[in-house]
N, C-alpha and C positions, 0 to 999 in steps of 0.2 A: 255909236254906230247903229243905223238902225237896218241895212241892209240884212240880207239872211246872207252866213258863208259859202263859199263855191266851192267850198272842200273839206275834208273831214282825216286828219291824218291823228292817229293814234298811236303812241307808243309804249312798250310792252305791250305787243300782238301775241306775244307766246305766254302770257302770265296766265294766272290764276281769275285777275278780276274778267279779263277777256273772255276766257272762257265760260263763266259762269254769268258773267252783266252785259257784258259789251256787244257781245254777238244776237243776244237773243233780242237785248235792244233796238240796235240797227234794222234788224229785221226787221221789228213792231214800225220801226219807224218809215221803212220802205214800203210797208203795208196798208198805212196811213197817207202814203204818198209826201210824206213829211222831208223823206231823204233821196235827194236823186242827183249827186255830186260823188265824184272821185273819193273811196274810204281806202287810203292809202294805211298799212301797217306797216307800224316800221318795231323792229328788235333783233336781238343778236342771238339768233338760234342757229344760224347757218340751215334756215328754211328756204324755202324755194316760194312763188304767188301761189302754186298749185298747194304746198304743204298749210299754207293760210285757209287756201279754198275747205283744204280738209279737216282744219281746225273747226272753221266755220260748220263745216257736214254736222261733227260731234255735238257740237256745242248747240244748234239750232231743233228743232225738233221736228218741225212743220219744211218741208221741202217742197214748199209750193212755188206759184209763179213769184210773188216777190223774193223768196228764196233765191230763186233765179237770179233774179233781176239783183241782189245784193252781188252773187258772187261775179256779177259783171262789172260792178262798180268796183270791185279789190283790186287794191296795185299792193304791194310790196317793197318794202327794202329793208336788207339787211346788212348790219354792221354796229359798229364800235357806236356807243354817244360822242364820246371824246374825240373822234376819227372824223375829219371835217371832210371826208372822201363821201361819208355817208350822208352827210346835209347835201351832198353837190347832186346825190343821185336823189334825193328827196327834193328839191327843187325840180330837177328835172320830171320827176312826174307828177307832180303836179301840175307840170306844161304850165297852162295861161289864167291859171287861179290865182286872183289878186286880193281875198279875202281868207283864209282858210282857216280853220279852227284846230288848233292843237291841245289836242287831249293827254296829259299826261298820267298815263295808269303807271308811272314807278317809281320806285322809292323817293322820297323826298331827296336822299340826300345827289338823287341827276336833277334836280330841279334844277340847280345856277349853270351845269355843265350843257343840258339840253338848247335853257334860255339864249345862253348867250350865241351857242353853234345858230342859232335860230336867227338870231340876229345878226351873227356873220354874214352867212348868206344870203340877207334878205329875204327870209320865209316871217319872219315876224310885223315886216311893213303890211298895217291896217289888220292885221291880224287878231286872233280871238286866241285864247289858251284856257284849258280848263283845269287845275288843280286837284287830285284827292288828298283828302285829311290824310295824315295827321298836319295842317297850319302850322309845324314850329312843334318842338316838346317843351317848351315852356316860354315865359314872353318876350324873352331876349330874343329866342331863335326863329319866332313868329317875327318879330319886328325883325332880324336879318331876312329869314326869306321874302317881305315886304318888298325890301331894298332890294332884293337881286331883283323880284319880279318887275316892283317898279324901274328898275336904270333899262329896262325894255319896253316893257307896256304899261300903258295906262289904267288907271284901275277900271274903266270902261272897259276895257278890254280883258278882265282877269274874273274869270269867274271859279269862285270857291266851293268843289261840288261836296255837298254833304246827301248824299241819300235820303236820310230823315226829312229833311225838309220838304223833298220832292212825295212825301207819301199823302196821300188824297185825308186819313182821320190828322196827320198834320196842321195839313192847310184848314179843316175842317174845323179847329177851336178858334181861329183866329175871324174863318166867315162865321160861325155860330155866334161869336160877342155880340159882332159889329152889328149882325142884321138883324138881330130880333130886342127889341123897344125894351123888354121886363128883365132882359139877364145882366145888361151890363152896367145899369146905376147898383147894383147888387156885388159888383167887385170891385171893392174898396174897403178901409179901413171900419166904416162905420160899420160895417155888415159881418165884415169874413172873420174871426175865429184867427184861425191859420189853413197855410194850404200844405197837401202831401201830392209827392208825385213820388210813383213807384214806376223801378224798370227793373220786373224779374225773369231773370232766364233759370230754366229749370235743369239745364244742360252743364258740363263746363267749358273748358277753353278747346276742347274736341279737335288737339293734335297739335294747337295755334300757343305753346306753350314759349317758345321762344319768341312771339311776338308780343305776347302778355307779359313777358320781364321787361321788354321794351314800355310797355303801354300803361298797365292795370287800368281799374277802374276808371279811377280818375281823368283819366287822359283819353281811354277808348270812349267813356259815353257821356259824363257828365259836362266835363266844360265845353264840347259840343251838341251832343242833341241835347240832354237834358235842359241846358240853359238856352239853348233856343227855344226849344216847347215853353219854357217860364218865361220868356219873355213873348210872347206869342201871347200867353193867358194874361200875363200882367201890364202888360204896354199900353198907353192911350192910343184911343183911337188918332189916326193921319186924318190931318187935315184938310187933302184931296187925294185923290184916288192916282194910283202910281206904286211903280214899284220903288220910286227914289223915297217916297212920302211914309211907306211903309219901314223901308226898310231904315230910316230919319227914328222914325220911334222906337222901332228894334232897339239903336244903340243907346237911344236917349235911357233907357229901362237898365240895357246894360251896365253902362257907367251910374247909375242911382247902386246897384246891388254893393252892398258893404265888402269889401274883400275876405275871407274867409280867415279867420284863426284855429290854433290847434284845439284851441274847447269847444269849438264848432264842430268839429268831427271825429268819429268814427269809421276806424279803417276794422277788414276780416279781409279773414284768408280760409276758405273752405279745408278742411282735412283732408289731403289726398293732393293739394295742388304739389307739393316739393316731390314727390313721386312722377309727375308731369315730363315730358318729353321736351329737353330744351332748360328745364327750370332749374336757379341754382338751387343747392340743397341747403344753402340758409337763406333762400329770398326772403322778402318782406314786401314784395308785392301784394297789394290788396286785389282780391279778384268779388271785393265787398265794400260799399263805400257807402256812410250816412254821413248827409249835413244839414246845417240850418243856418238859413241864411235871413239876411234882412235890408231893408231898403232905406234908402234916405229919398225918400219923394214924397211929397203930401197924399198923394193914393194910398201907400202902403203902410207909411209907417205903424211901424210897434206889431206888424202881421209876422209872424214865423214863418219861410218857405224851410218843407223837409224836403230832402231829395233821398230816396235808398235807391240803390242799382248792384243789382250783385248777379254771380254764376251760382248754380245749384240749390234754387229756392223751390220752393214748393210747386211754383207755375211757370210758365213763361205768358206775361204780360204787360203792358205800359199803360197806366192808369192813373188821372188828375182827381183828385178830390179836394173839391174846396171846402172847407168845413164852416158856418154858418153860424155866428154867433145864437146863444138860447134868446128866447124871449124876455124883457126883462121881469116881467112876475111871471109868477109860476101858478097859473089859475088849474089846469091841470095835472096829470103823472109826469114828472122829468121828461122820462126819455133818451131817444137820442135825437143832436141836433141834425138839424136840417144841412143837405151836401149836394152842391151841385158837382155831378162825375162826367168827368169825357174819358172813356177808354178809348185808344188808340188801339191796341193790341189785346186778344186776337177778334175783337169784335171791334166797330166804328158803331161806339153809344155814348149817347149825349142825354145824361136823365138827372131827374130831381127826386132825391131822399125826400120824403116828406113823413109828417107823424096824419093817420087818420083813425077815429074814434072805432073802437074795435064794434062789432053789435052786440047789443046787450043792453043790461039796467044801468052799470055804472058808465061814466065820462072814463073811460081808460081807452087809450090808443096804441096804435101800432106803428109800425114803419111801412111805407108805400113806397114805390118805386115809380116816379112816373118818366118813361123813355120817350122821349122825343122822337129819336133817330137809332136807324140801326140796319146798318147795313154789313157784310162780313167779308165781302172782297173789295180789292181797287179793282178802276177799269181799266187803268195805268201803272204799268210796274214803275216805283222812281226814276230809276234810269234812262229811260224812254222817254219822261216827262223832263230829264231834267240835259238830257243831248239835244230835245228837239228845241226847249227853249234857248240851251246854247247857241245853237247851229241861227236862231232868231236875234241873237242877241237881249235876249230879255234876263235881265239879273233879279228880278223881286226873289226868287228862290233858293240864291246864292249869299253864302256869306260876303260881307265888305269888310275888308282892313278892318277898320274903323272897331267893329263889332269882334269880331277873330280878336280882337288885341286888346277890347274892355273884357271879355269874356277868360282869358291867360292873366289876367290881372285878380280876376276874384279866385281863382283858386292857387298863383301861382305861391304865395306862402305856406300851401298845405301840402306840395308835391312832396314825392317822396319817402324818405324818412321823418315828416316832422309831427307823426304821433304813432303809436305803439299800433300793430298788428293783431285784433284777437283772431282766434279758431273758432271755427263754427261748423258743425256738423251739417253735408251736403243734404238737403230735402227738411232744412231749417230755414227758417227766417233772418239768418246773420247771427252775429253777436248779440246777446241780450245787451250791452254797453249803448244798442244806437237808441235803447228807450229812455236815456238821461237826457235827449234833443229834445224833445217833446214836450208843448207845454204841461201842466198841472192836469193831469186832471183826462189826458187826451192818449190814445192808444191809435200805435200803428193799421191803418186800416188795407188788410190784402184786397187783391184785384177781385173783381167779382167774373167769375168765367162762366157761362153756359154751355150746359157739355163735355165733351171728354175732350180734353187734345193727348195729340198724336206726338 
C-alpha cells in the first residue's frame, strides 16, 4: 500500500509507553504537519476523551498551537480488548476511515486477542498495524505470533517497531558504508581482525525488575538491536535503492550468522540484582551478556563478531569497532592496529584509529584519531521517525518476519539456562569469563566518551 493512513488508533492510551513516547511523538508529528487524521485512544481505565486530553497535558511539554490542534484530533474509547462491545464503538469513531493504522503499545500476549476483534469488525480491511518488541520470547513463539498476525494481515501491512532502528547514528553506519568509495572494500575478511560492538549502561534495571526476569539481556537487546546494528555493519551492499532491497540483505547477513553455542557465551549478573524489586531470589537472569559470533559468507569468514551489553558498567554507551588487521612486516614500533569506530551513543562519531610518527629523531608513532562526523543530538526522536513512516507506509525501518525469525534462531540455543551466570561487581566491566571470547592477542576495547555524562 502506498497510500498514507486516514487514521491513527492506538491502544494502551493509559500505559507507560504513551506517556513517555507516544504523546510527545504525535505532537512532533502534528508539528511537522505530518499528522492531521483522527488519533483515536483506545484502553481500559474507565477514562473519559477529556481524561486522554489530560493525559496528553502531562505528557506533552510545549502547549502550543499544534498542541491544540492534537488534542482536536483525540477520540477515545474505553473498554474490555476481549469485549467485541468495544470494537463496535471503535469502528464507530473512526466514522469513514477506510485505511487506519493500528498501533499496538500492549503486552504481546493481547496481540491474537486485539487482531482477530479487529478483524471481526472490519477495522482491519486495508489496514496498517504496528507491533512493539518483544517479536515472540523465543522462535517458536515469534513464528506463532507470525501466524496470528499473518491469518489477518499481510506482511505489507505489519510493521515491526524497534526503536533502535528509527535512531538518526543508526541509520548513520549503514549511509556511511554505502556512500563513501575508501571504507567499504575495507570491510571484509582480507582486511578486519575482528569486530567488537559494545552496549553499556551505567545504570540498572531502575524499578524494571520484574520485567528483566521476563527479558534479560539476551532478549531485551541483543537478538534485537544489537543484531540489527551487525547486520547493518556487515550486509552487502542492495542492489537498488529501496526499502525492499535493503531490508533483502538484512536477512541475507542474518541467516549467514552461525547460530550461537554455549562456548560462545558468557552470561553475568551484577551484585545487588536479587535484592531487586519483582526479582526471584535465586534468578539466573543475566543482566550481562558476552558473545562471538561467526559468519558462513565469503565476506566474513573466519572474522570474530563480539557482542557485550550489560547494566551497571562503567558508562553508558553503544560503540562499533572494527578492528584492522597489522601490516604484514613490521618496518616500524608494533603498536596498536588500525579501527574503524561508529559510536552511536552518547555522541554520533564516525572515525579512524590511525598510527602517526610521533616528532622527534626516531621513527616511533603514536595513535591518532581522525573523526569524520560528529554530531551529539537527533533532529528526530525515533518514534516520530518511525509513526510518521508508519502512518506512510514505508517499512525500510521495520523488522520483516523473515529477519525477526533468522535473528530467534542465532541465539535461540543460548536462552535461558544453557550456561552458568557469573557475579560482577556494578561499575565493573562484567565478568573477567567474557575475556576467553576474544581472539589471541586482543583486549576488550571501552567506548570512548567526551566529557562528563549525566
Amino acid at each position: 500500500m502506498s497510500h498514507d493512513s486516514d487514521a491513527l488508533v492506538f491502544f494502551g492510551a493509559s500505559g507507560d509507553l504513551a506517556h513517555k513516547k507516544i504523546f510527545p511523538s504525535l505532537h512532533a508529528l502534528v508539528s511537522r504537519g505530518v499528522l492531521d487524521v483522527p488519533v483515536i485512544g483506545v484502553a481500559k481505565a474507565g477514562w473519559t476523551l477529556d481524561d486522554l486530553k489530560q493525559r496528553a497535558r502531562e505528557s506533552v511539554e510545549t502547549h502550543d498551537a499544534a498542541f491544540d490542534k492534537l488534542l482536536g484530533l483525540l477520540r477515545y474509547v474505553d473498554g474490555d480488548y476481549a469485549d467485541e462491545a468495544t470494537f463496535t464503538e471503535l469502528c464507530r469513531q473512526l466514522g469513514g476511515a477506510v485505511s487506519p493504522l493500528h498501533y499496538l503499545a500492549i503486552p504481546p500476549s493481547l496481540f491474537g486477542a486485539v487482531v482477530e476483534q479487529l478483524d471481526r469488525c472490519g477495522a482491519a480491511k486495508d489496514a496498517r498495524v504496528v507491533i512493539e518488541k518483544p517479536f515472540g520470547h523465543n522462535l517458536a513463539t515469534a513464528e506463532e505470533l507470525n501466524r496470528v498476525l499473518h491469518s489477518v494481515f499481510p506482511e505489507s501491512s505489519i510493521f515491526r517497531i524497534d526503536h533502535y532502528l528509527g535512531k538518526e547514528p543508526v541509520e548513520n553506519i549503514v549511509y556511511t558504508r554505502f556512500a563513501n568509495t575508501f571504507l567499504e572494500p575495507l570491510l571484509r575478511r582480507e582486511y578486519v581482525d575482528h569486530v567488537q560492538i559494545t552496549m553499556a549502561e551505567s545504570f540498572g534495571v531502575q524499578g524494571r525488575g520484574r520485567f528483566y526476569e521476563e527479558a534479560g539481556t539476551i532478549r531485551d537487546v541483543v537478538q534485537n538491536h544489537l543484531l540489527q546494528v551487525l547486520a547493518l555493519l556487515g550486509m552487502d551492499p542492495p542492489s537498488e535503492h529501496g526499502s525492499e532491497a535493503m531490508r533483502d540483505e538484512k536477512v541475507r547477513f542474518m541467516r549467514s550468522l552461525v547460530p550461537l553455542k554455549p562456548h560462545d557465551v558468557v552470561r553475568g549478573q551484577f551484585i545487588g540484582y536479587l535484592d531487586e524489586d519483582g526479582v526471584a531470589p535465586n534468578s539466573t537472569v543475566e543482566t550481562f551478556v558476552a558473545v562471538r559470533l561467526h559468519l558462513d559468507s565469503w565476506r566474513w569468514s573466519g572474522v570474530p563478531f563480539l557482542i557485550r551489553a550489560g547494566k551497571n558498567l562503567p558508562v553508558t554507551a553503544t560503540e562499533i569497532n572494527v578492528v584492522l588487521k597489522r601490516p604484514p612486516q613490521r618496518v616500524f614500533d608494533p603498536g596498536t592496529p588500525n579501527k574503524i569506530r561508529f559510536q552511536i551513543n552518547p555522541d554520533v562519531i564516525v572515525s579512524l584509529d590511525v598510527r602517526a610518527k610521533t616528532p622527534g629523531e626516531t621513527m616511533r608513532g603514536h595513535d591518532v584519531s581522525l573523526d569524520f562526523d560528529e554530531n551529539a543530538s537527533d533532529d528526530m526522536e525515533p518514534y516520530e521517525r518511525l509513526l510518521g513512516d508508519a502512518l506512510k507506509g514505508d517499512q525500510e525501518l521495520f523488522a520483516r518476519q523473515d529477519t525477526v525469525e533468522a535473528a530467534w534462531r542465532v541465539v535461540d540455543d543460548i536462552l535461558d539456562n544453557a550456561t552458568p551466570v557469573h557475579q560482577y561487581e556494578p561499575g565493573s566491566w562484567g565478568p573477567a569469563e567474557a575475556n576467553k571470547l576474544l581472539p589471541r592477542g586482543a583486549e576488550w576495547l571501552p567506548p570512548k566518551i567526551s566529557g562528563d555524562q549525566s
